[in-house]
Structure formats: C-alpha cells, structure tokens
TORGU-222043 format. One record per residue: x, y, z of N, C-alpha, C, CB in turn; residue in three letters. Coordinates in steps of 0.02 Angstrom, whole numbers, plus 50000, padded with zeros to 5 digits. Glycine has a CB too. Example, Ala and Ser with C-alpha at 12.3 -4.5 7.8 and 13.67 -1.06 7.14 Angstrom:
2
     n_x     n_y     n_z    ca_x    ca_y    ca_z     c_x     c_y     c_z    cb_x    cb_y    cb_z   rest
   50660   49716   50390   50615   49775   50390   50660   49835   50390   50565   49776   50452    ALA
   50642   49888   50354   50684   49947   50357   50645   50002   50394   50704   49970   50286    SER
# end
This chain:
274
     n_x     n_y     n_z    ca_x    ca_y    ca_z     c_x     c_y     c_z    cb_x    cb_y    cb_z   rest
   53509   52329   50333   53470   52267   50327   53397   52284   50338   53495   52213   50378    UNK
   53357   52269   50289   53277   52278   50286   53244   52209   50330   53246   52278   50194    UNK
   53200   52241   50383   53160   52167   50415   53083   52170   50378   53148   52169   50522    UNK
   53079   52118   50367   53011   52106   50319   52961   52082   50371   53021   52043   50252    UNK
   52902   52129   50388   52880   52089   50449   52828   52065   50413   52862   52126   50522    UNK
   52784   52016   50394   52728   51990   50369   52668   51991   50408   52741   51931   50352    UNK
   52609   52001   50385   52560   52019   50428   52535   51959   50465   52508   52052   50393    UNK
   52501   51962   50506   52490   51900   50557   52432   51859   50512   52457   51927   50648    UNK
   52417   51798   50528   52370   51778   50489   52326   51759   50544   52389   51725   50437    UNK
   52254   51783   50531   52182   51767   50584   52163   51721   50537   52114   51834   50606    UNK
   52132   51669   50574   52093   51637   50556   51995   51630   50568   52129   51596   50572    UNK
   51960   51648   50556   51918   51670   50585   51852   51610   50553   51917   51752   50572    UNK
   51839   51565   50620   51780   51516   50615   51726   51540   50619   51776   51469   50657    UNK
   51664   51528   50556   51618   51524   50560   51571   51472   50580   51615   51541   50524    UNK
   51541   51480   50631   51509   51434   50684   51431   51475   50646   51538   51448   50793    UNK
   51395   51402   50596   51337   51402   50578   51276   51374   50615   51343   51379   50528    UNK
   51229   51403   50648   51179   51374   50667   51124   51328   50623   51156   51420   50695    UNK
   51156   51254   50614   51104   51213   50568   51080   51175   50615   51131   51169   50503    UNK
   51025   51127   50585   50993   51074   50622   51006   51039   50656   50974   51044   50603    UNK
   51091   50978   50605   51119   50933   50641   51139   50938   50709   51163   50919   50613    UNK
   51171   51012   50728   51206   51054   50779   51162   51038   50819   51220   51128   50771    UNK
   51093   51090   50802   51056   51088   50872   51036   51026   50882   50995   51132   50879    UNK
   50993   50977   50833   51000   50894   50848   51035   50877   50895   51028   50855   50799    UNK
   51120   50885   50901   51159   50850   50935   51164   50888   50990   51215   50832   50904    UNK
   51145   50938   50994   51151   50991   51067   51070   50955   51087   51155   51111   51049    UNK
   51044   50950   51066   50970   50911   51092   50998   50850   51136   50913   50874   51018    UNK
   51054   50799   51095   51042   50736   51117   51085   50744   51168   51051   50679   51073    UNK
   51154   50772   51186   51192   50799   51230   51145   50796   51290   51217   50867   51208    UNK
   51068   50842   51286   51060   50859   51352   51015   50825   51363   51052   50920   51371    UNK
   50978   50751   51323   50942   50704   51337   50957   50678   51382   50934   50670   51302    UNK
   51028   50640   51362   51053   50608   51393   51081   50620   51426   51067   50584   51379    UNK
   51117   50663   51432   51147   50704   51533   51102   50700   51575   51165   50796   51547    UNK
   51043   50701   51572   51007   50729   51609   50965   50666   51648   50969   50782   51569    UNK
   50988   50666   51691   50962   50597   51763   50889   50583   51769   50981   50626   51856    UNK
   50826   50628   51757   50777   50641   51724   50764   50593   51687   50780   50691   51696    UNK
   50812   50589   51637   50789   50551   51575   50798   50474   51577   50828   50577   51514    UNK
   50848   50459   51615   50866   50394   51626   50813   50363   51691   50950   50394   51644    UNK
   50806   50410   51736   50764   50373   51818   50695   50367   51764   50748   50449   51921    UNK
   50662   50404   51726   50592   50415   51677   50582   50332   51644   50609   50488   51598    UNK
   50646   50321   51595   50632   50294   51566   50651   50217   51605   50653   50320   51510    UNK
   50704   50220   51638   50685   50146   51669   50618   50140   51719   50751   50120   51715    UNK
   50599   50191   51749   50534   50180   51776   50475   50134   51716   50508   50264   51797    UNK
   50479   50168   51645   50430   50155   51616   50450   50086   51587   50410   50209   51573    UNK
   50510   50054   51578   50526   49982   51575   50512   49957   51621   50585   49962   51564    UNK
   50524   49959   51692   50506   49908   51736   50423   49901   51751   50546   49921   51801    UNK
   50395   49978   51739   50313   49958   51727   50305   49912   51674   50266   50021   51706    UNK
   50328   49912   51624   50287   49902   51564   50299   49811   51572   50322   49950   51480    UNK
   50381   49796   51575   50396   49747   51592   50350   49693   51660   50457   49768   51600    UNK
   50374   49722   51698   50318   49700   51791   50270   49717   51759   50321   49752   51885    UNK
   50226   49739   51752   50164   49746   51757   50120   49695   51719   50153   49806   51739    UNK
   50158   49673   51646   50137   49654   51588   50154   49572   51611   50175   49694   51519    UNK
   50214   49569   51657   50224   49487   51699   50176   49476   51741   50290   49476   51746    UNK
   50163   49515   51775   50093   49514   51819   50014   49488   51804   50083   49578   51831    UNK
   50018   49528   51759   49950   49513   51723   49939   49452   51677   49934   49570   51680    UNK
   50000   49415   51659   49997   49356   51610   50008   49313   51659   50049   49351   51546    UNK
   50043   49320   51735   50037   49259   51783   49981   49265   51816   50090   49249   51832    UNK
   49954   49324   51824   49873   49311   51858   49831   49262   51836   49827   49368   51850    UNK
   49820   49301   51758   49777   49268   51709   49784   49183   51682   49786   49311   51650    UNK
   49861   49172   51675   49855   49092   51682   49848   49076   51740   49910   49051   51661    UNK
   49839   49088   51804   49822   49046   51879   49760   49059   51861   49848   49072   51964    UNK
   49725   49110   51847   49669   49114   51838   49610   49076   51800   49674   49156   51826    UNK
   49639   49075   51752   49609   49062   51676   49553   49020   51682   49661   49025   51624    UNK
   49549   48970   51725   49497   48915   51727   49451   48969   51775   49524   48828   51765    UNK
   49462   48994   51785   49393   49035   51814   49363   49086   51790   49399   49060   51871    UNK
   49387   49101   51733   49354   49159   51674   49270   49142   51655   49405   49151   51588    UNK
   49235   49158   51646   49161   49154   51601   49195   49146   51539   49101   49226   51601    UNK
   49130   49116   51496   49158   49104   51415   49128   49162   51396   49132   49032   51365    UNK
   49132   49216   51428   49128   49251   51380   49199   49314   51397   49045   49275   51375    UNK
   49231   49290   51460   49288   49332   51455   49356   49285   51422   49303   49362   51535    UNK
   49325   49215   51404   49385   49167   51388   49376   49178   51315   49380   49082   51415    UNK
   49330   49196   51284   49321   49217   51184   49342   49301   51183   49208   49209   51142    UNK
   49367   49357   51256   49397   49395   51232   49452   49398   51253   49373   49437   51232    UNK
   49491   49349   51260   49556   49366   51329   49605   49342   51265   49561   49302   51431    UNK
   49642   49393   51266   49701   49419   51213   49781   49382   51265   49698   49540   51205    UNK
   49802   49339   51228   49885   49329   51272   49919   49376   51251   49936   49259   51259    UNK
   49905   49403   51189   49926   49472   51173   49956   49526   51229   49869   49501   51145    UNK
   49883   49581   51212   49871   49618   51237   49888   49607   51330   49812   49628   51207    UNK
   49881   49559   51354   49883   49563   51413   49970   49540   51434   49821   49517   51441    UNK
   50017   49520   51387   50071   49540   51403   50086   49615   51397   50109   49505   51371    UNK
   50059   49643   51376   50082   49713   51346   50053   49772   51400   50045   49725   51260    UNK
   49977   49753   51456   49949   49779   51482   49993   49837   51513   49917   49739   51514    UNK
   50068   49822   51539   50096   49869   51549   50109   49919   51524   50125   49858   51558    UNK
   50103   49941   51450   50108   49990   51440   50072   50043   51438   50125   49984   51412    UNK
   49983   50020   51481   49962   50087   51496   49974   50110   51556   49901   50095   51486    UNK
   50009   50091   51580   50044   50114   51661   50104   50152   51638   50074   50040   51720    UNK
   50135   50120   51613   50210   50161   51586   50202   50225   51539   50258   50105   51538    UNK
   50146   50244   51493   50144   50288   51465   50137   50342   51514   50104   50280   51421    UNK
   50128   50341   51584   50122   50411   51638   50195   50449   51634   50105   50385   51735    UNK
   50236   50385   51644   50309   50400   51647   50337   50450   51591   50346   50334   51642    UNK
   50324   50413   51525   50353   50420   51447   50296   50495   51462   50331   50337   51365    UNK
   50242   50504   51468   50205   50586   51456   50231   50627   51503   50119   50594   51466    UNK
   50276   50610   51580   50285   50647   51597   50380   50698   51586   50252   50621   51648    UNK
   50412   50625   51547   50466   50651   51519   50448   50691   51470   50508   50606   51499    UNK
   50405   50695   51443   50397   50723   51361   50373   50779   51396   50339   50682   51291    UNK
   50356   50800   51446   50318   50872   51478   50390   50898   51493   50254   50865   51560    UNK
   50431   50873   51536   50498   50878   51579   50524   50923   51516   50548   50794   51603    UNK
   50549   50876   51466   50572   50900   51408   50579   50960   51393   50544   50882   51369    UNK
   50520   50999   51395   50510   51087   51370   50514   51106   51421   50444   51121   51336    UNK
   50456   51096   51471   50442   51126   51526   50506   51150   51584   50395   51080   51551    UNK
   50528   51100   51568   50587   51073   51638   50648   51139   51627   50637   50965   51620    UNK
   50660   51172   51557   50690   51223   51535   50676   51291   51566   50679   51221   51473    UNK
   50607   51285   51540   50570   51365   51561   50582   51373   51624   50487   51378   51553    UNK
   50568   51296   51676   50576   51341   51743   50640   51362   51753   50557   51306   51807    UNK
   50694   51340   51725   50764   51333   51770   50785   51396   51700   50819   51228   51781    UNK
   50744   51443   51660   50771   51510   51626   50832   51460   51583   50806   51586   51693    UNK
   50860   51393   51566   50885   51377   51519   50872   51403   51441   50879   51324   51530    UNK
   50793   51402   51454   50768   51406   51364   50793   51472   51330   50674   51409   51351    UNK
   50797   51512   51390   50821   51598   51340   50898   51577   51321   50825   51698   51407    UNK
   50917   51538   51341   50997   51525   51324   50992   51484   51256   51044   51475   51391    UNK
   50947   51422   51248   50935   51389   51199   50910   51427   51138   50895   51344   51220    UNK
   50851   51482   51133   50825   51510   51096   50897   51586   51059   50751   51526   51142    UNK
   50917   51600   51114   50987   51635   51129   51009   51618   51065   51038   51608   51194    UNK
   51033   51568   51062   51105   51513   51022   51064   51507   50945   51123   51401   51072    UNK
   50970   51492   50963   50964   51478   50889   50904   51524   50883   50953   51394   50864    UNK
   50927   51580   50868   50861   51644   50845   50795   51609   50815   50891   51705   50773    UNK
   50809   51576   50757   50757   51526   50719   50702   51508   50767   50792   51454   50694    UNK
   50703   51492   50833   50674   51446   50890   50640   51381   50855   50615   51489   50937    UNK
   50618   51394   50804   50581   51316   50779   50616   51252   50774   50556   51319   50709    UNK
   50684   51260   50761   50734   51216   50752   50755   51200   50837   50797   51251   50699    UNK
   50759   51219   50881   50750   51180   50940   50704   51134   50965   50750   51213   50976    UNK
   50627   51184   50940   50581   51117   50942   50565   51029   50912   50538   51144   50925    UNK
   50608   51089   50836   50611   50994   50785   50665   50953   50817   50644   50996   50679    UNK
   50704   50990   50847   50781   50955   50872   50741   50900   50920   50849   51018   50926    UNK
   50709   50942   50988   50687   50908   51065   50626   50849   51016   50635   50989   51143    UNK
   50588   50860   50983   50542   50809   50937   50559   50747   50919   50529   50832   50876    UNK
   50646   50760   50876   50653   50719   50859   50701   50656   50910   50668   50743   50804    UNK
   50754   50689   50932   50776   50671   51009   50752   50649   51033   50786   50701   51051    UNK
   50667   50656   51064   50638   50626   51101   50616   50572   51073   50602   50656   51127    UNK
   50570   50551   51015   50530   50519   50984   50601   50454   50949   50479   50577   50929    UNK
   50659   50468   50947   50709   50405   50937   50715   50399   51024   50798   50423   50884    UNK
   50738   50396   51045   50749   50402   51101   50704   50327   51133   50728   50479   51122    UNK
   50640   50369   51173   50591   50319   51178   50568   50273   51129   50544   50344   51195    UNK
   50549   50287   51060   50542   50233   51060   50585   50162   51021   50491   50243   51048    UNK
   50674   50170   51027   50719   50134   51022   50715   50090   51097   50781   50177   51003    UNK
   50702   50118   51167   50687   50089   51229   50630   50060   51216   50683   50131   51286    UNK
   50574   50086   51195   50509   50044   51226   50492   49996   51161   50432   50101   51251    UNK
   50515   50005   51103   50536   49944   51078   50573   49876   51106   50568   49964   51038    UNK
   50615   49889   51134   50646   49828   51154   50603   49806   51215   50725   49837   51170    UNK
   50600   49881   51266   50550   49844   51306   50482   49795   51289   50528   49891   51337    UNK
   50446   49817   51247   50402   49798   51216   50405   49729   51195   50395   49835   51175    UNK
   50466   49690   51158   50482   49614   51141   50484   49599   51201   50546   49590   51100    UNK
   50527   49617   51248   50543   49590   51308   50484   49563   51358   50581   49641   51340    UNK
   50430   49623   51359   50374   49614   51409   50318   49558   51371   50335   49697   51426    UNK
   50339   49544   51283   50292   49508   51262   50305   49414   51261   50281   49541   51195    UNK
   50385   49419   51279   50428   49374   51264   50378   49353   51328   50517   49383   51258    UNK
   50418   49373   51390   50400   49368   51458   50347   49351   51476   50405   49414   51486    UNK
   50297   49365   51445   50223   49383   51451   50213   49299   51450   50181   49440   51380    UNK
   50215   49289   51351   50215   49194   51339   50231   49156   51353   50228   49163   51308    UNK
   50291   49180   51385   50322   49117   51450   50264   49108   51494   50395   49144   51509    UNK
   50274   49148   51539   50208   49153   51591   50141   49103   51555   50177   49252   51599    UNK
   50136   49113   51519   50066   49071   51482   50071   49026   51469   50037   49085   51430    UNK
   50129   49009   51452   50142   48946   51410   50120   48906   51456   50217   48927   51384    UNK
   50129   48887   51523   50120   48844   51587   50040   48813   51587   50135   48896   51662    UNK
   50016   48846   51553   49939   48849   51530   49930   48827   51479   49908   48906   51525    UNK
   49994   48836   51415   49952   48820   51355   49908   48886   51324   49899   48758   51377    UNK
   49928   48941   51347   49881   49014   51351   49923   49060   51271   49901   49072   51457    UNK
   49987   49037   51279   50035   49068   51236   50020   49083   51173   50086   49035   51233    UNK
   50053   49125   51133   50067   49130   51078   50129   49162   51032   50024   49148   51071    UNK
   50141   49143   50985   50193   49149   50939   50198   49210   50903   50190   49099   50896    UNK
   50267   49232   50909   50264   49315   50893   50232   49324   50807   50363   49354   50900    UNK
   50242   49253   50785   50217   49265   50718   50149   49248   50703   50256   49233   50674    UNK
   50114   49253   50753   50047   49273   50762   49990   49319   50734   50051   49289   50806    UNK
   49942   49306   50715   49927   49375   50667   49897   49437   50715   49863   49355   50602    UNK
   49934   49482   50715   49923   49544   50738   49979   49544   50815   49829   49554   50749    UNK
   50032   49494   50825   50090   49506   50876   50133   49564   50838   50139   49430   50894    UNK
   50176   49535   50808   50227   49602   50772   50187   49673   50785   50236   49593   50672    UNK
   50140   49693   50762   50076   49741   50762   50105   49777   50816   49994   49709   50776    UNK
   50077   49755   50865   50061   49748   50931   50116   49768   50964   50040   49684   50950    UNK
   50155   49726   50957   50233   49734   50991   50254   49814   50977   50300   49674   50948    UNK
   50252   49810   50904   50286   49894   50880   50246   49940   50894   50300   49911   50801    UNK
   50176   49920   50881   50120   49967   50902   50135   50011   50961   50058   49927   50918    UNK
   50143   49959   51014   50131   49976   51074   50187   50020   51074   50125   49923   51124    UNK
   50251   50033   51074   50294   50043   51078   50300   50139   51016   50326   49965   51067    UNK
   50261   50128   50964   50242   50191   50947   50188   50231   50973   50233   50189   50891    UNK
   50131   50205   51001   50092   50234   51048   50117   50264   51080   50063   50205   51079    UNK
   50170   50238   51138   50200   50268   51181   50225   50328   51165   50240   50235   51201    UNK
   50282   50305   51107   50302   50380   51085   50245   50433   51072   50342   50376   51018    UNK
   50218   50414   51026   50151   50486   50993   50137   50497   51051   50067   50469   50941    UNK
   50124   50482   51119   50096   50495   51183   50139   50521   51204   50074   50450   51224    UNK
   50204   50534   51221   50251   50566   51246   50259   50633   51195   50311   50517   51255    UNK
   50234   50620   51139   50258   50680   51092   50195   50750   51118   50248   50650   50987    UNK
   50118   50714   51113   50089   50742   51133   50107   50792   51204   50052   50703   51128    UNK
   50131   50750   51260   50165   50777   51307   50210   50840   51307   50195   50733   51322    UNK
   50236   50826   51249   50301   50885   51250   50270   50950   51215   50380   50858   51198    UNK
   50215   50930   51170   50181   50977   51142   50145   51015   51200   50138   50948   51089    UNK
   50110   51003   51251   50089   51003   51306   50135   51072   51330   50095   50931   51341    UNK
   50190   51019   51359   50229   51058   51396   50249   51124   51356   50287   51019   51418    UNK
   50250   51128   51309   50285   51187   51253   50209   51232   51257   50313   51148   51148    UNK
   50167   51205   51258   50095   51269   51259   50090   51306   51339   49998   51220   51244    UNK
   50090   51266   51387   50078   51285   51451   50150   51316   51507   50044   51219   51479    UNK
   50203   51279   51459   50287   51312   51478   50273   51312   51562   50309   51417   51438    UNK
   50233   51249   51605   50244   51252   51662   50226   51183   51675   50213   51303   51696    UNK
   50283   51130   51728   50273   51092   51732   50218   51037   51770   50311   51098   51731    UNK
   50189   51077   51799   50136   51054   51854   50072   51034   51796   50112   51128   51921    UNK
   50067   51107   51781   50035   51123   51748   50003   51037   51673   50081   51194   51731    UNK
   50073   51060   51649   50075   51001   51585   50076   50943   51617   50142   51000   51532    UNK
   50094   50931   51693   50083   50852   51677   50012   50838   51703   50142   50797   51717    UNK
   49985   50880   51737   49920   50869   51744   49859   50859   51701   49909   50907   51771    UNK
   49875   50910   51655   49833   50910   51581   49842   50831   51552   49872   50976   51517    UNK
   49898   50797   51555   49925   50759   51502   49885   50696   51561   50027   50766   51479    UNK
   49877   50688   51627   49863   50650   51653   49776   50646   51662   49904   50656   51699    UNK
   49752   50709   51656   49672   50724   51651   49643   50678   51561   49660   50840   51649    UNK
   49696   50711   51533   49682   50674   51432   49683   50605   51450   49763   50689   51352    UNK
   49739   50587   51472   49759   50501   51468   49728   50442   51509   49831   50492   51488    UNK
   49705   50484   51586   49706   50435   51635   49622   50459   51670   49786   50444   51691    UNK
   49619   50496   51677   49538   50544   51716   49483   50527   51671   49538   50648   51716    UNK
   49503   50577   51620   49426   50582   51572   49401   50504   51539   49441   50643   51491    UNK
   49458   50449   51502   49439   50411   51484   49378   50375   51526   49487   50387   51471    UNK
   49415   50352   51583   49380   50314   51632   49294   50348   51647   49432   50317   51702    UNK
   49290   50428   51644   49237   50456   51674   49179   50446   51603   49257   50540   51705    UNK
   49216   50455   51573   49147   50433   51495   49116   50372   51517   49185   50409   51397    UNK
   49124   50311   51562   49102   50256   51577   49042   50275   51621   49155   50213   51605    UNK
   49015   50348   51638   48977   50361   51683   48928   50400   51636   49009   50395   51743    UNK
   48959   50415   51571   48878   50439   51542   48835   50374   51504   48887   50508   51473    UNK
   48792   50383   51506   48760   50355   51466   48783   50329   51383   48714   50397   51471    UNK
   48776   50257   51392   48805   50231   51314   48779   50259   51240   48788   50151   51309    UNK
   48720   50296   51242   48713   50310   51192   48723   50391   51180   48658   50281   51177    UNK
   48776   50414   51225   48827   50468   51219   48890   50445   51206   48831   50507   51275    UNK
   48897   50413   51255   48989   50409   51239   49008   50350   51194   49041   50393   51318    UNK
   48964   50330   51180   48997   50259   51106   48997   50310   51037   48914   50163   51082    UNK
   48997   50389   51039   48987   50416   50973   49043   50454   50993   48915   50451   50947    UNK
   49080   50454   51064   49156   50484   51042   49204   50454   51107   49158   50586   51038    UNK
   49206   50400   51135   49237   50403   51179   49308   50369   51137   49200   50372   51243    UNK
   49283   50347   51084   49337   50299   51052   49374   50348   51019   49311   50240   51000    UNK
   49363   50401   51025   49403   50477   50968   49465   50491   51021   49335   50578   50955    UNK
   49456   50481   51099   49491   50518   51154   49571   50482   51138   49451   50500   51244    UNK
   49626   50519   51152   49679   50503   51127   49708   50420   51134   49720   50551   51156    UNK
   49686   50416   51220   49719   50357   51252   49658   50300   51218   49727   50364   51353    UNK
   49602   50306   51208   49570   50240   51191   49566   50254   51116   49492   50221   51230    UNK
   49593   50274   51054   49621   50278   50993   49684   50259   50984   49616   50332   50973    UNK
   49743   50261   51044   49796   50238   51028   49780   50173   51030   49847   50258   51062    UNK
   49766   50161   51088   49771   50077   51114   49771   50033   51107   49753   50054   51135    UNK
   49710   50032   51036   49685   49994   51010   49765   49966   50982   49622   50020   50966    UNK
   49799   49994   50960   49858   49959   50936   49878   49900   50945   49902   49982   50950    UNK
   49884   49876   51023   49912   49841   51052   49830   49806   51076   49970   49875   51100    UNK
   49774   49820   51054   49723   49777   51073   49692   49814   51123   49744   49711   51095    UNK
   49690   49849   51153   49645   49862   51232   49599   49905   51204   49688   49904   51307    UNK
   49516   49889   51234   49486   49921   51211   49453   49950   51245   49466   49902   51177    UNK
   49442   49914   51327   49415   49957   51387   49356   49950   51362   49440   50033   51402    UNK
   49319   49899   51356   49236   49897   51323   49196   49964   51309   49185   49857   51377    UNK
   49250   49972   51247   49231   50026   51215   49165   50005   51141   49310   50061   51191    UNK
   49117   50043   51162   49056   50017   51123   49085   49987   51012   48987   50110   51132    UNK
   49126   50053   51003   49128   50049   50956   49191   50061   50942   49087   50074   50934    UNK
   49253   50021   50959   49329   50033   50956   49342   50061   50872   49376   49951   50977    UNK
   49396   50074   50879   49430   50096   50808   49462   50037   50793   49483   50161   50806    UNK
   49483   50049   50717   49535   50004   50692   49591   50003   50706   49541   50003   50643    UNK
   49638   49969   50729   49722   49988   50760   49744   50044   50711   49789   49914   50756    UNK
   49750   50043   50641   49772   50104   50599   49746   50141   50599   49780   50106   50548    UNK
   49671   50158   50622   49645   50214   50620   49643   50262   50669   49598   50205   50607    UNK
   49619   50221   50723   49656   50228   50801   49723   50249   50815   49660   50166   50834    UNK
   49757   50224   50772   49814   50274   50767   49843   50338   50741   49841   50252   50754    UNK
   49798   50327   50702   49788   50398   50633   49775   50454   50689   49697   50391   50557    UNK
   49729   50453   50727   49684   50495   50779   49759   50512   50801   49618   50453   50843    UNK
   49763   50472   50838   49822   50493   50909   49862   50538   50867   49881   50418   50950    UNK
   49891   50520   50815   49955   50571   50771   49931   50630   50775   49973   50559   50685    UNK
   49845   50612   50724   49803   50697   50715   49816   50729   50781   49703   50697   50703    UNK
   49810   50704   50858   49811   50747   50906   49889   50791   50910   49793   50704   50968    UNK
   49937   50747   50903   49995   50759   50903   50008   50807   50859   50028   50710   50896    UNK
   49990   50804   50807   50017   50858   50741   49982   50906   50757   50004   50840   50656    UNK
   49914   50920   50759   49885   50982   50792   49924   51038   50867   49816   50946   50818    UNK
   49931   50984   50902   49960   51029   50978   50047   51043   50954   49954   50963   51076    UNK
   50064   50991   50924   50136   51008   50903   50132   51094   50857   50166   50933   50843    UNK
   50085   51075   50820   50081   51148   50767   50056   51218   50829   49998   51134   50685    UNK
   50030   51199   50872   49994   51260   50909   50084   51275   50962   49893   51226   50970    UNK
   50114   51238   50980   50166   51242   51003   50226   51270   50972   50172   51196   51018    UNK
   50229   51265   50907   50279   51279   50872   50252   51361   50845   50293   51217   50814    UNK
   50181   51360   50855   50152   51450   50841   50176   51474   50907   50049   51469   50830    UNK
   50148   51460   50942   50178   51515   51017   50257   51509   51037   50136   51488   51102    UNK
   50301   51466   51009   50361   51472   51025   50390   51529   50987   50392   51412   51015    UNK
   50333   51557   50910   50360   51594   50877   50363   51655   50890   50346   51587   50834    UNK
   50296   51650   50913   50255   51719   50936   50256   51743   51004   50181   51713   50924    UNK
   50272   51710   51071   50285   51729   51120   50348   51718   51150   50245   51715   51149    UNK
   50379   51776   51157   50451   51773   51212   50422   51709   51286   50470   51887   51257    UNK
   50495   51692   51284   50490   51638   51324   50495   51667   51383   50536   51586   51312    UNK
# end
C-alpha cells in the first residue's frame, strides 16, 4: 500500500504598508490616549465658560459702554471670545502629538513599521485636524447658541442667520484647527516638548500683545500678518489692530504659516534620524 503524503499548504500574508493602515494606526492612538481627551475637554469648557462669561458680563454691562464701544461690540464675536483661551489647549495637543513620541522613543517604532516616514506625518495631520475640528465645531454652535441666550435678556442677541454668524461659528472652529496644526508642525521641528509648547505660546500669546508697545506706525505694517491676529479675524477679534485683514485673507495667512512649517517638518523627518 502506497501513502500519498501531500505537501503542507503555507499560506503566507502580505501585510502592505499603505496610508489607510497608518491613518487608522494614527486614530487608534488619538484616541487611547488620556492626553487627548483631558486636552480637548479642557478646550470645550474654555471655549464654552469663557464665551458664557463674556456675553453675561457684557449684557449686565451694556448700558455702561461709550458709544463708541456700543458701534463696536459684536454679540458675535463675544460669544465666541472663548476660543482664544482654548486655542492654548488645542496648540498644546497638536505639540503633544509629535513631540509626546520622541520623548517616550515610541517614534523609532512608528518610523520602524513605516520606512516612508512621511506617511506618519500625513496620517498624525490628518487625525488631528478631523479630530479637533469635528469637537470645536460643535463646541463652537454650542458657545454661540449659549452666548445669545445670555443676550437675549438685553435684547443684545442675534440670529445664527446673521450675516457673517455661520462664518464665524465655522471660522472659529477652523482657526483652531490650522492653530493646532501649526502646533504639531512645531512639535515635529523641535521633537521636544517644552520646547514646542513654548514657541507655540511665545507666536500665539507673548509677541501679539508686545507689538502694542511699539510704536503705531511700526506695527500697523505687520502686526496683522502675526498668525494669531490673521486667524482671528475669522470669528471677528481684532485686538485694535490698526489695519485688520479680511476674515479670508486672514485666513489665507494662518494656512500660509501652516503649510510652510508643515513642509520644513516633513524635510527634517526625512533627513534626520529621529
């Protein structure tokens, strides 16, 4: 009797390193990560509180304004005031993001898995930038909803179909993001976290304010170029800036900053071992 032994059959998986992959290995560790959740409700309850605050001040207030702060006082904008408090939060997740890797030697494991390295960065980019601003969208209706209540008691209110609310609402809410993107670009050049959130807090929060100490016929020829008073304008704030931008143009800027540091980030991720 002949035994017929047949050869074993291997099956052998090819495990391709594409985009979607790392995408979803991106969002995996968004969202695991406790970081990301304590960050971003911090920057809702600013944006939210802060933006209630300022629309109940201002209606107790209101009868005591000058006419000339009552022909600029936005019900807008001053529900929304919160979101230049909350963008510290949203820039310092977007630093966390890269940075937060390098220290803890994760990234050689990440870069490890995808030789390419550029495709981790578009992954953490895009991850981040749905991410926030799917949250600070909603936050954003919410703090504006909130805001008109508060006013209404006054008669101060206004209707989301307002010309330049919608704007405003989404505006604000993409600001944030491009500001957090900037952040991560940040963190990806300096690959240290102290480091990046300091930078990101000197751009956003230091220098603006200190241009108010030169002389106006210096800083009205660029203070309106600086990232945070080019975004802003979005959502209206102008910080009596001599010569504000246009909300779209003002926004144009902020991206230009973003696409620039993003590109200088995505060169040294190529060119220098992590």
């Amino acid at each position: 009797m002949t035994t017929t032994t047949l050869p074993a059959r291997t099956t052998s998986v090819q495990l391709r390193v594409t985009q979607p992959r790392v995408l979803l290995s991106e969002w995996t560790k968004f969202k695991s990560l406790r970081s990301t959740i304590y960050t971003l409700l911090t920057a809702v309850v600013l944006t939210i509180g802060i933006g209630a605050l300022f629309s109940g001040v201002s209606a107790s207030q209101y009868h005591t304004f000058s006419p000339v702060d009552k022909a600029h006082f936005s019900p807008i904008t001053t529900s929304l005031n919160g979101m230049i408090f909350a963008q510290l939060a949203i820039g310092v997740l977007g630093v966390l993001m890269i940075s937060g890797e390098y220290s803890t030697g994760m990234i050689r494991s990440s870069l490890t898995a995808v030789p390419k390295r550029l495709p981790v960065l578009w992954a953490k980019l895009a991850v981040f930038a749905a991410g926030v601003f799917a949250t600070m969208l909603v936050t954003s209706f919410v703090s504006f909803f909130v805001g008109q209540a508060l006013l209404s008691s006054h008669h101060l209110n206004v209707a989301l179909s307002a010309p330049g609310a919608v704007r405003s609402v989404v505006g604000a809410a993409a600001y944030l993001t491009v500001a957090g993107m900037i952040g991560m670009a940040v963190g990806a050049l300096l690959r240290n976290t102290a480091a990046g959130i300091s930078t990101f807090a000197a751009a956003f929060f230091v220098i603006p304010p200190l241009t108010g100490l030169l002389p106006s016929s210096w800083s009205s020829h660029f203070a309106q170029y600086l990232p945070s008073n080019a975004g802003e304008v979005m959502f209206g704030v102008t910080d009596g800036l001599a010569r504000p931008l246009s909300p779209w143009t003002g926004f144009s800027v902020l991206i230009g900053y973003a696409v620039v540091l993003i590109g200088f980030a995505a060169w040294r991720l190529r060119r220098v071992d992590a």
